[in-house]
C-alpha positions in Angstrom: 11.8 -63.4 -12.2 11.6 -66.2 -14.7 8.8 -68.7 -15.0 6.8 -71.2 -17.1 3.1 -72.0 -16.4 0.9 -70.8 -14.1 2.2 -68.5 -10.9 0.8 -66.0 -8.2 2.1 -62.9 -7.0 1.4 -61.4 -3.9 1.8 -57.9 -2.2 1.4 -56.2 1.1 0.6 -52.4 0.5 0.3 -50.3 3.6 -0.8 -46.5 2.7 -0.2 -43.4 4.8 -3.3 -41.7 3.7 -5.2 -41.6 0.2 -2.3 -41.8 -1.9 -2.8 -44.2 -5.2 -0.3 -46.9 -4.8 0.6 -48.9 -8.2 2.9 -52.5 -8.4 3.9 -52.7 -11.8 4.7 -56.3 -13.7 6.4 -55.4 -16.9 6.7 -58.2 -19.1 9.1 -55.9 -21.3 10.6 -53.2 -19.5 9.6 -50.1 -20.5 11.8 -47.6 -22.9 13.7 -44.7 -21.2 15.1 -42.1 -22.8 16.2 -38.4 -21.0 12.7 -37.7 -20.4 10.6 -40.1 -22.7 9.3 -43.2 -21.6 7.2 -45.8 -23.6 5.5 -48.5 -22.3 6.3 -52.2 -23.4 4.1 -55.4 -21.9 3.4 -55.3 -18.8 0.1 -54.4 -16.6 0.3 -51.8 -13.5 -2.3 -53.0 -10.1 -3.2 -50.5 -7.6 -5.5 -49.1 -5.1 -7.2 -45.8 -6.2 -9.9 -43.9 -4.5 -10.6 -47.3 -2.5 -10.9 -49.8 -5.7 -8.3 -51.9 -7.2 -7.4 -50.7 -10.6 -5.6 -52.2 -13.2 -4.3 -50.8 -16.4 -3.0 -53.4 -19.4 -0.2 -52.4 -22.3 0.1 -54.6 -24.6 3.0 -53.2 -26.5 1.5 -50.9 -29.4 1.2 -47.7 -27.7 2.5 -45.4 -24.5 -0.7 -45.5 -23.6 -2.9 -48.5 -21.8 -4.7 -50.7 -24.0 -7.0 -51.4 -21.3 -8.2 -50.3 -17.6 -10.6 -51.5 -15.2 -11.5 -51.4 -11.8 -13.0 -53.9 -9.4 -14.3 -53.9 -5.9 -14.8 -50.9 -3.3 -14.1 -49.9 0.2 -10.1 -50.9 0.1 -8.6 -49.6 3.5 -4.8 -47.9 3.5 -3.4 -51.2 4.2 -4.5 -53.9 1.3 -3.4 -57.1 0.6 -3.1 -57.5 -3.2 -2.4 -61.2 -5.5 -2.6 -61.3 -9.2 -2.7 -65.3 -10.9 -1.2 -65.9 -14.2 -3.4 -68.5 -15.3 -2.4 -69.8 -19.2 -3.7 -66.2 -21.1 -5.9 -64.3 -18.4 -5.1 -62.7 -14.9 -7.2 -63.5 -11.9 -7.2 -60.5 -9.3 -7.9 -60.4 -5.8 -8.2 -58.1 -3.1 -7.4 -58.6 1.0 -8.2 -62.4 0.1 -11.3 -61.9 -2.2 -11.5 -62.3 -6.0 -12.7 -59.5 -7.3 -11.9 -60.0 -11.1 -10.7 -61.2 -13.9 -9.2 -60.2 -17.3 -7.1 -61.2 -20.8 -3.8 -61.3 -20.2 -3.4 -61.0 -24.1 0.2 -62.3 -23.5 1.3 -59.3 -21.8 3.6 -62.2 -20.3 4.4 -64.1 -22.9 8.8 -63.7 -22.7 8.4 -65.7 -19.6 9.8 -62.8 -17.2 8.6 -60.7 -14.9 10.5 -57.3 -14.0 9.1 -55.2 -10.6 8.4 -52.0 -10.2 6.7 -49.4 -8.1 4.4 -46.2 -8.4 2.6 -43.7 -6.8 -0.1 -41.1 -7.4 1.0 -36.9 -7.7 -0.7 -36.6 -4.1 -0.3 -37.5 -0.8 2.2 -38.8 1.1 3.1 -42.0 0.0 3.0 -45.2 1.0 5.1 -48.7 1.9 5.7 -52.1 -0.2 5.7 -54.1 3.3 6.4 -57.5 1.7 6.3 -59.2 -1.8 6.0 -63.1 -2.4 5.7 -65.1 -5.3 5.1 -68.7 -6.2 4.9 -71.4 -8.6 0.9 -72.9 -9.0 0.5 -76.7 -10.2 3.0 -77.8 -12.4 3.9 -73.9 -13.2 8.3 -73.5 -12.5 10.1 -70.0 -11.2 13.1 -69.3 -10.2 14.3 -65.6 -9.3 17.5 -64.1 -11.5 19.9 -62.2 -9.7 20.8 -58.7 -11.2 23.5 -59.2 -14.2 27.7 -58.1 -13.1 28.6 -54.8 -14.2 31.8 -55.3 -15.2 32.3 -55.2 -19.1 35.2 -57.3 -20.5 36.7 -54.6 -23.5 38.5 -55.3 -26.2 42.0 -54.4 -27.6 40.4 -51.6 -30.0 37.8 -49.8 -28.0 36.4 -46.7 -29.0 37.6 -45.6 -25.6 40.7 -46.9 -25.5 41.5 -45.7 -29.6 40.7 -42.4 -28.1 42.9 -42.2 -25.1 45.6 -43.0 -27.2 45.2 -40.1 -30.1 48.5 -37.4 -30.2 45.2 -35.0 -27.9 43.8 -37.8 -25.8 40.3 -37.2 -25.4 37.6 -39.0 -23.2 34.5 -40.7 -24.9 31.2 -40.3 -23.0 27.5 -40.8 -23.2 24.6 -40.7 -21.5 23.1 -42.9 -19.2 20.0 -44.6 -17.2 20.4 -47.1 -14.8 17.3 -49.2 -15.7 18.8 -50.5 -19.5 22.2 -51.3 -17.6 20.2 -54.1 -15.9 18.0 -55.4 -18.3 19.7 -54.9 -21.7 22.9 -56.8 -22.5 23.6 -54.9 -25.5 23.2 -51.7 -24.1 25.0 -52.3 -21.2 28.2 -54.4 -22.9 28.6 -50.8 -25.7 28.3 -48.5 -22.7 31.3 -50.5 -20.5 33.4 -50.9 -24.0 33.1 -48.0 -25.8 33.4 -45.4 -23.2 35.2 -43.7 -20.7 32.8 -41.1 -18.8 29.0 -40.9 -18.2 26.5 -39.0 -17.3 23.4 -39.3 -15.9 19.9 -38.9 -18.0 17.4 -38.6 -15.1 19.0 -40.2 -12.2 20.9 -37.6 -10.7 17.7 -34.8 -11.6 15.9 -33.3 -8.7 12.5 -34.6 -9.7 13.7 -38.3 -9.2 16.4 -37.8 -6.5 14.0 -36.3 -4.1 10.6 -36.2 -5.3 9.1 -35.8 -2.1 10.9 -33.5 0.7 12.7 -35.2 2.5 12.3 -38.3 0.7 15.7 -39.5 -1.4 15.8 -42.3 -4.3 19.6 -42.9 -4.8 18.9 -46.3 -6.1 19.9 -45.1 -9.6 22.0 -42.8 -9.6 24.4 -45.6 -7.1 23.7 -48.2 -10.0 25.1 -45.7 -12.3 28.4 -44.9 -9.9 28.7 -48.4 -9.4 28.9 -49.1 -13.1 31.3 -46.5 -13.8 33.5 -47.3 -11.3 33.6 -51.3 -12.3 34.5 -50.0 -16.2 37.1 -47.2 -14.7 34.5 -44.6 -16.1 34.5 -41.1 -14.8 30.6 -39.3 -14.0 29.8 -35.8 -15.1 27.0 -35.5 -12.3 23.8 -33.8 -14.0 22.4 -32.3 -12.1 22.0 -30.7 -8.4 19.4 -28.0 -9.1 18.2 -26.6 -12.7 15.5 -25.0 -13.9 13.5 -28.4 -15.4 13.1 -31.7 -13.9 11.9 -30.5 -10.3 9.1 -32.1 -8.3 5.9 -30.5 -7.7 6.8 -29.6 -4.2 9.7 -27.9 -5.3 7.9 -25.7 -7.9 5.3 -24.7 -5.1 5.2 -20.9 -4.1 7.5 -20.0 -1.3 9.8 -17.2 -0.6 13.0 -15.8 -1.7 14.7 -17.4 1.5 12.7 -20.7 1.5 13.5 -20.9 -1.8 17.6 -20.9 -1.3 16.9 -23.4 2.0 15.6 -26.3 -0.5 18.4 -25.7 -2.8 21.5 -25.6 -0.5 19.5 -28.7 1.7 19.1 -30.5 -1.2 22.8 -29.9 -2.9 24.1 -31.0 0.8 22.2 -34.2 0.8 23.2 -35.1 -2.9 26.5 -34.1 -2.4 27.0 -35.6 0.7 25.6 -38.7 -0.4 28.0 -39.4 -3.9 30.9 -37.8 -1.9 34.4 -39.7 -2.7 32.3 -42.1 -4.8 34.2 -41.6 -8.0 37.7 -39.9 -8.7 38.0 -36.8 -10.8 34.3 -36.5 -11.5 32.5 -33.6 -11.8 29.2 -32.1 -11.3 
């Protein structure tokens, strides 16, 4: 979302228990690489242990610069609406204010990326809708995602390569969020190379991080990508011995045990299967 002046957000969130629910406004997209992640602007608002909580970076360190928490009582379905108002955020809670704090220019690029969390426990809970809107003389507009197509050039890394007396295949590693939010980064990934493979996306620990719960958001961006810059995947990974969710490093039998792996290969497989040509896990 891009905007200028003042705007509100709004957002239903509808709980299945006592889970901590989290709508993150990044103002800069955080920084992802394999398993690091730094936080950029942005501010994260949720509902923990019945309060609405709201943590602030402000760009000079992974960790908030500032968190605070406002009312009491918040049921498992709460309405939440944050107001950018010139340099401070207004909060509110199923209709009430219930506070205010700097925005310190967390905002400042005039963009607003979504995102989602939610807490280690529980069992999760629903984004049912998500509105936002211009206030007084304030302008938005929504931007669609950016093509994934890459125009290349005559002398391409890739295409220098594939021409060599031993043809070889450049790759590199890959996350789904930069292809979307970083030009650069996504042009040199669609030009210089000719196979990928997945940093996190494909990993246990985001694929399924719940049982029985999939995310294949990224891991499709990333297949979608390679198959508009005639890229071939190297699919890391089905199961390994890092990146797992809690519930999959929980004690349970020998037997159990193989019945999470060969469920969860089937339902990965199954899901990317005849997605790309000559790929491989």
């Amino acid at each position: 979302m891009v905007f200028r002046g003042d705007v509100r957000i709004e957002a239903g969130l509808r709980r299945t228990d006592d889970t901590d629910a989290y709508l993150h406004l990044y103002g800069e997209t955080p920084v992802i690489y394999d398993e690091w992640r730094y936080e950029r602007r942005g501010v994260r608002i949720g509902v923990v242990g019945g309060r609405l909580r709201i943590d602030r970076w402000d760009g000079d360190s992974d960790r908030p610069a500032m968190t605070r928490t406002f009312g009491s009582g918040l049921g498992l379905e709460v309405r939440l609406a944050v107001e950018v108002r010139a340099n401070r955020l207004v909060l509110e809670a199923d209709g009430r204010v219930v506070g205010t704090v700097p925005a310190r220019d967390v905002f400042g690029s005039g963009r607003i990326w979504f995102g989602a969390d939610a807490g280690a426990r529980g069992k999760g809970w629903t984004l049912s809708d998500l509105h936002a809107r211009s206030l007084g003389r304030g302008r938005m507009s929504v931007v669609d995602a950016p093509g994934l197509r890459v125009p290349r050039s005559s002398d391409a890394m890739r295409d220098l390569a594939a021409v060599l007396p031993r043809p070889i295949r450049m790759g590199t590693a890959l996350a789904a969020g930069p292809l979307l939010t970083d030009s650069a980064y996504r042009r040199t990934a669609g030009e210089e190379f000719s196979m990928l493979t997945p940093e996190n996306d494909f990993k246990p620990q985001f694929v399924q991080p719940r049982r029985g719960v999939f995310a294949f958001a990224e891991g499709d961006t990333l297949v979608d990508f390679a198959e508009a810059n005639r890229m071939k995947v190297h699919a890391h990974t089905l199961v390994w011995f890092e990146a797992l969710p809690a519930w999959m490093r929980a004690e349970m039998t020998h037997e159990q045990r193989r019945r999470v792996m060969v469920e969860h290969i089937r339902a990965v497989a199954g899901h990317f299967r005849g997605r790309w040509r000559n790929g491989t896990w």
